[in-house]
C-alpha positions as CSV (number, residue, x, y, z in Angstrom):
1,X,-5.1,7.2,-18.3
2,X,-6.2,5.2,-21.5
3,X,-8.8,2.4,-20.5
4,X,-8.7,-0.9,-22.5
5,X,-12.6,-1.0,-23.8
6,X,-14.6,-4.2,-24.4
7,X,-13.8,-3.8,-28.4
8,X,-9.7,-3.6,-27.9
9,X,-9.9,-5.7,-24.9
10,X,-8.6,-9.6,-25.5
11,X,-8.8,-12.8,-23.7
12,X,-4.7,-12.8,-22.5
13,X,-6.5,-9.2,-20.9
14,X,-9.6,-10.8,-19.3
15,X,-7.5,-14.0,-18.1
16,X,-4.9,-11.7,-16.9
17,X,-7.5,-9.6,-14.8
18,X,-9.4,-12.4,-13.3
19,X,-6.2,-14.0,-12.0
20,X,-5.5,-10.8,-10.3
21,X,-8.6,-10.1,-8.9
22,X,-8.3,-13.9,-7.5
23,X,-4.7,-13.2,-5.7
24,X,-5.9,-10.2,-4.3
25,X,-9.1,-12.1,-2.9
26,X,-6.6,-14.5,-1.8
27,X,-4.1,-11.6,0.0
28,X,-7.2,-9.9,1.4
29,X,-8.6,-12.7,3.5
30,X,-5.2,-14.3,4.9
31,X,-4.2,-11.4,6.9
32,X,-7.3,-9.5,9.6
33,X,-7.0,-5.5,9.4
34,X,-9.5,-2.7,9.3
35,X,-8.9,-2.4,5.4
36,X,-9.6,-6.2,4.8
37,X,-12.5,-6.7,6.6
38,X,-13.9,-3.4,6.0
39,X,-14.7,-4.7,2.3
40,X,-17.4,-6.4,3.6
41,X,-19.7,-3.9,3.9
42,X,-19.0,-2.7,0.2
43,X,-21.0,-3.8,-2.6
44,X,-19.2,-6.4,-4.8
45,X,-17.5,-3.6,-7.8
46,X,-16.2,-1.9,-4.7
47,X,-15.1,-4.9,-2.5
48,X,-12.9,-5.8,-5.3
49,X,-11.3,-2.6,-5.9
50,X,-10.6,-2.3,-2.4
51,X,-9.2,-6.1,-2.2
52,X,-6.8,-4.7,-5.5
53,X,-5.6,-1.9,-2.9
54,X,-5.2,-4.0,-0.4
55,X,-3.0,-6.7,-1.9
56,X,-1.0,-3.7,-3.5
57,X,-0.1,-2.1,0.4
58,X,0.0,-6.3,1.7
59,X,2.2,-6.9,-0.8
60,X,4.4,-3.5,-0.5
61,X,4.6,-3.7,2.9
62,X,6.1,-7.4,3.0
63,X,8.7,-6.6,0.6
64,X,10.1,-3.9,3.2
65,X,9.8,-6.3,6.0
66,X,11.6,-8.9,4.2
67,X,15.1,-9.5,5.6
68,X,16.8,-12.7,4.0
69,X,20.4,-13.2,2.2
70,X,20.0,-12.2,-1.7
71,X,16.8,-10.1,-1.1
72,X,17.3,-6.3,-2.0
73,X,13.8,-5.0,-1.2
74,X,14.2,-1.2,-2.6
75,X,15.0,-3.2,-5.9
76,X,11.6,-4.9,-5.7
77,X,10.1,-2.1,-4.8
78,X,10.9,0.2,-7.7
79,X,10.4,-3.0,-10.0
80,X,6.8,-3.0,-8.3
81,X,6.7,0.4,-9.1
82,X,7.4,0.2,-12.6
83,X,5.3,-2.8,-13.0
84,X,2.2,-0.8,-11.6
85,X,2.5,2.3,-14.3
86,X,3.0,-0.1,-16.9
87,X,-0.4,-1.7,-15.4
88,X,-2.1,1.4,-15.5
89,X,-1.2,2.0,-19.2
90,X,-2.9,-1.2,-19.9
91,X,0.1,-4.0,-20.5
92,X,0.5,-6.8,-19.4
93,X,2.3,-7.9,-16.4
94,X,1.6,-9.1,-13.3
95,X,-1.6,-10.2,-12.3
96,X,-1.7,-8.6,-9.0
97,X,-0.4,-5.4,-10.8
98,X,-2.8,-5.6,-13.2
99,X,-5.7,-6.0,-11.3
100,X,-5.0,-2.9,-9.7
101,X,-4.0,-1.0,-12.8
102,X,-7.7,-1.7,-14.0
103,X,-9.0,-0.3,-10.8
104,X,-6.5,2.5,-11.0
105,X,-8.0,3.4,-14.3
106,X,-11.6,2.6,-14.3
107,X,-12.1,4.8,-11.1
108,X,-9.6,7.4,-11.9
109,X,-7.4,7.3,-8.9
110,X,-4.3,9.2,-8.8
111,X,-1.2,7.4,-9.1
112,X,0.3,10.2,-6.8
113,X,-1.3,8.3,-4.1
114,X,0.3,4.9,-5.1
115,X,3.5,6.6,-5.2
116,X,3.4,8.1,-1.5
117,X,2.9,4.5,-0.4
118,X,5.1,3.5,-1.8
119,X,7.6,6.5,-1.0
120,X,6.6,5.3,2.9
121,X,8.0,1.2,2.2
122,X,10.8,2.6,0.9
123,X,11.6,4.9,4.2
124,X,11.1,2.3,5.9
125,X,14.2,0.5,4.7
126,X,16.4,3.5,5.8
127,X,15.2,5.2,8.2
128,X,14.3,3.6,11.8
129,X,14.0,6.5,14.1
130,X,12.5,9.5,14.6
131,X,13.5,12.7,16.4
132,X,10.1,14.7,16.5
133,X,6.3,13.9,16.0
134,X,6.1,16.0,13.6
135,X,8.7,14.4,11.5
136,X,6.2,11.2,12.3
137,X,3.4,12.7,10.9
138,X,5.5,13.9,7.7
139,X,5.7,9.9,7.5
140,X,2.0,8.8,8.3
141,X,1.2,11.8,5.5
142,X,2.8,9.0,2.9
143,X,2.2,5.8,4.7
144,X,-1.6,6.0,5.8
145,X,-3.3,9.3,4.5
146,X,-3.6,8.1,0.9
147,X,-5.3,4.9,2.1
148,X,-8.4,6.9,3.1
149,X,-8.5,9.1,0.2
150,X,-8.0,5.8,-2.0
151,X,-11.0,4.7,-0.3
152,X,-12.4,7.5,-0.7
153,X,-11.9,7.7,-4.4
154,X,-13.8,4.4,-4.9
155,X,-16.7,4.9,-3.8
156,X,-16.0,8.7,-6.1
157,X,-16.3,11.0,-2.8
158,X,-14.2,13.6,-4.7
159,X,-15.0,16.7,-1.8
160,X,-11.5,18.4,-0.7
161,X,-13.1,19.1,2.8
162,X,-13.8,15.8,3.8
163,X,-9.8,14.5,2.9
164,X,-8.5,16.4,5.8
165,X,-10.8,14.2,8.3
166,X,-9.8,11.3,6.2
167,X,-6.1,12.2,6.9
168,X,-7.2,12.5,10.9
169,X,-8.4,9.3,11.0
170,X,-5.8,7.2,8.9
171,X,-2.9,9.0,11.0
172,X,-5.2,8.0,14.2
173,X,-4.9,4.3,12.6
174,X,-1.4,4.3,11.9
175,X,-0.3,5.3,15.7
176,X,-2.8,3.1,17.0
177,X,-1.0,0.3,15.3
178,X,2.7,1.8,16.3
179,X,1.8,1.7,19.3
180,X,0.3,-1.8,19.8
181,X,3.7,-3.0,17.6
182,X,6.2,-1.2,19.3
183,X,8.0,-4.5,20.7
184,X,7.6,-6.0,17.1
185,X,8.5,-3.3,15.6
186,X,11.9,-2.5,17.4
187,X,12.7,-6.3,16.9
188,X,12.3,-5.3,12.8
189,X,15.0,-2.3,14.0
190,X,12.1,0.1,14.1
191,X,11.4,2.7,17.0
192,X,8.0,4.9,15.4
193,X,8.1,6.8,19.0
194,X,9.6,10.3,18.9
195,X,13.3,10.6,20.9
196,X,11.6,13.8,21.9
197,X,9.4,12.0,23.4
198,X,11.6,8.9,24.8
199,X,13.2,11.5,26.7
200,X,10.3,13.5,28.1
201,X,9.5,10.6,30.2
202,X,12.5,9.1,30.8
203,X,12.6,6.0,28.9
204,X,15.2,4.4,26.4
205,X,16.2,2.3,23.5
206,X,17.7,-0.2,26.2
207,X,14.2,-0.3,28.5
208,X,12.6,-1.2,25.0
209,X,15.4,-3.7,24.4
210,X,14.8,-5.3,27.7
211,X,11.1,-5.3,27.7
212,X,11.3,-2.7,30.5
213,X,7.9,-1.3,30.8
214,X,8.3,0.4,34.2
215,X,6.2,3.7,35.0
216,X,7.8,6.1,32.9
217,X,7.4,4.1,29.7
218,X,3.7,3.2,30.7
219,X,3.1,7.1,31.2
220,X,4.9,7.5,27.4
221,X,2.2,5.1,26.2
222,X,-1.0,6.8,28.0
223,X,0.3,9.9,25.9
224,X,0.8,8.5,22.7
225,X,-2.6,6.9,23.0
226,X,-4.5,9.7,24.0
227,X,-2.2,11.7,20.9
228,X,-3.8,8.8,18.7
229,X,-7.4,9.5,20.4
230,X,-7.6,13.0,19.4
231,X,-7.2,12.0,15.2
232,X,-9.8,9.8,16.1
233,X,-12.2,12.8,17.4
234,X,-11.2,15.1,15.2
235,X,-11.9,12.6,11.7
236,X,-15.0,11.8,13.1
237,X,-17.3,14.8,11.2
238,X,-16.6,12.1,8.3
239,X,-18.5,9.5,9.9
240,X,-21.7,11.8,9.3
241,X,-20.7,13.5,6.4
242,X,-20.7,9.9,4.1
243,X,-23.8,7.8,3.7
244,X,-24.9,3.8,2.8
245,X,-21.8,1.3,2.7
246,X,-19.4,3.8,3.0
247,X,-20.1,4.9,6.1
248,X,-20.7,1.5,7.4
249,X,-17.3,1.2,6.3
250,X,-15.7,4.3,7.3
251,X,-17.3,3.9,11.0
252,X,-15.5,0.0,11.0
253,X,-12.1,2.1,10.6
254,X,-12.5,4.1,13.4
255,X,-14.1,1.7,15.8
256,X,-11.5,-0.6,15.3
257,X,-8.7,2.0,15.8
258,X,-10.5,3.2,19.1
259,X,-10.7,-0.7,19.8
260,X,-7.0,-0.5,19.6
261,X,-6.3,1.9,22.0
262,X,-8.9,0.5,24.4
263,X,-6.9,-2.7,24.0
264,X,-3.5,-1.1,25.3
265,X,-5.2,0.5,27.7
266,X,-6.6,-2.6,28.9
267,X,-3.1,-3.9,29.7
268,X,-2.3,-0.9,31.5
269,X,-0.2,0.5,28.4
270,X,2.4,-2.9,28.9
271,X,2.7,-3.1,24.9
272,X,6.3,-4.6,25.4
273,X,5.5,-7.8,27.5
274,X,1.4,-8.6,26.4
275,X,-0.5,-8.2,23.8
276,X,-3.0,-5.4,22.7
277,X,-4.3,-7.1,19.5
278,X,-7.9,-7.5,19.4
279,X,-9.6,-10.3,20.4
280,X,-12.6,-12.1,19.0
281,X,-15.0,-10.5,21.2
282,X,-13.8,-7.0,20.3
283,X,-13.9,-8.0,16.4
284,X,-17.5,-8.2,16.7
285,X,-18.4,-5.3,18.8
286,X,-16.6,-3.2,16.5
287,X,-18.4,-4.6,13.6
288,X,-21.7,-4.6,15.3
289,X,-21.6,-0.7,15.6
290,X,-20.5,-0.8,12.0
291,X,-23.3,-2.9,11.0
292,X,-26.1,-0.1,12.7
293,X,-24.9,2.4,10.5
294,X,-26.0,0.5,7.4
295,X,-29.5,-0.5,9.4
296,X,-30.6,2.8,11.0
């Protein structure tokens, strides 16, 4: 991927970058999640690569949420797609885009990764349900696995046997948040839970619906959570196997995502009438362990 250098860089470039790097700032501290606040621990070169990623999955991921008269999202998100490889070649376009085309480049991530995200906003437009967890995890495999290895990538950790922890932990993440959303989600017309699994304990679209969380459906979400807590254990050799700010950073992924799941359990797995977001309190426990990894 060709790399505009300081000699054939020009000022529209440099004006062009810095309002991008500003917007994704801007994206990055409006919205609390793992991948936001993570950034903290990074040194500044890093934090604003990982803002650039963040504002690109933010910003991808509100387009497919969208739902208004005259909005086509799959339009807008191939036109995002086109304006990102145009980014990465070096034009000029838009400043979110180019911010993270520069980052693209400079680092020398793979646009395959982009393009599985993006593959994942765009299921999400046609396809609501799932039959299997398998067939979920073929999802999470686009939606949340190249986030790690993004991640990853910037701070160039390059080793093949650390992605498949990586993948562990960002599928871990992505259930954890299924299943703290799946009231939210099934009023977007989304149901992440397998049918195989609906029926196993006896639960249906209609208990959802109604905000039914009787036994069955409490016993559905014990065993997605402890499905969840198993990527969690077995991702966690990364923890150990990264050192400095990445690991602080790494370690705030997972302690968040176990926060998660302590939070549903908290409310005795009642996702569909309280809520399992974290509070205060459990923000800064999570990054308190975080914060010992950089220290010790």
């Amino acid at each position: 991927m060709p790399a505009l250098t300081p000699q054939t860089e020009t000022t529209a470039d440099r004006e062009l970058l810095r309002q991008g790097r500003a917007r994704c700032r801007e994206l990055a501290s409006s919205h609390y999640e793992n991948f936001a606040i993570a950034g903290r621990f990074a040194p500044p070169d890093v934090r604003q690569d990982l803002r650039n990623i963040y504002a690109f999955s933010r910003w991808a991921d509100d387009i497919a949420d969208e739902n208004r008269s005259g909005f086509n999202p799959l339009e807008k998100l191939n036109e995002f797609e086109r304006l990102l490889k145009a980014a990465v070649h070096g034009e000029q376009v838009d400043p979110v885009c180019y911010a993270l085309g520069e980052t693209i480049r400079r680092r020398g991530l793979p646009l395959s990764l982009f393009e599985d995200l993006l593959a994942a906003f765009r299921q999400d437009l046609v396809k609501t349900r799932y039959d299997t967890f398998a067939e979920l995890r073929g999802y999470t495999r686009l939606s949340a696995d190249p986030v790690g290895r993004l991640v990853l990538g910037v701070y160039d950790i390059k080793d093949p046997a650390l992605f498949a922890f990586s993948d562990d932990i960002c599928t871990a993440l992505q259930l954890a948040n299924h299943w703290q959303d799946v009231r939210e989600d099934f009023l977007r017309g989304r149901i992440y839970i397998p049918r195989e699994d609906l029926a196993r304990f006896g639960v249906s679209e209609e208990d959802i619906a109604g905000s039914n969380a009787h036994s069955g459906f409490r016993e559905l979400l014990k065993f997605e959570v402890e499905r969840a807590e198993r990527f969690f254990e077995d991702g966690k050799p990364l923890l150990r196997a990264v050192k400095g700010s990445a690991a602080a950073q790494l370690e705030l992924y997972w302690r968040g995502g176990k926060a998660a799941l302590a939070a549903i359990r908290r409310i005795r797995y009642d996702v569909l009438n309280r809520s399992a977001k974290l509070q205060r309190r459990d923000k800064l426990l999570v990054a308190a362990g975080a914060l010992r990894r950089v220290v010790f």
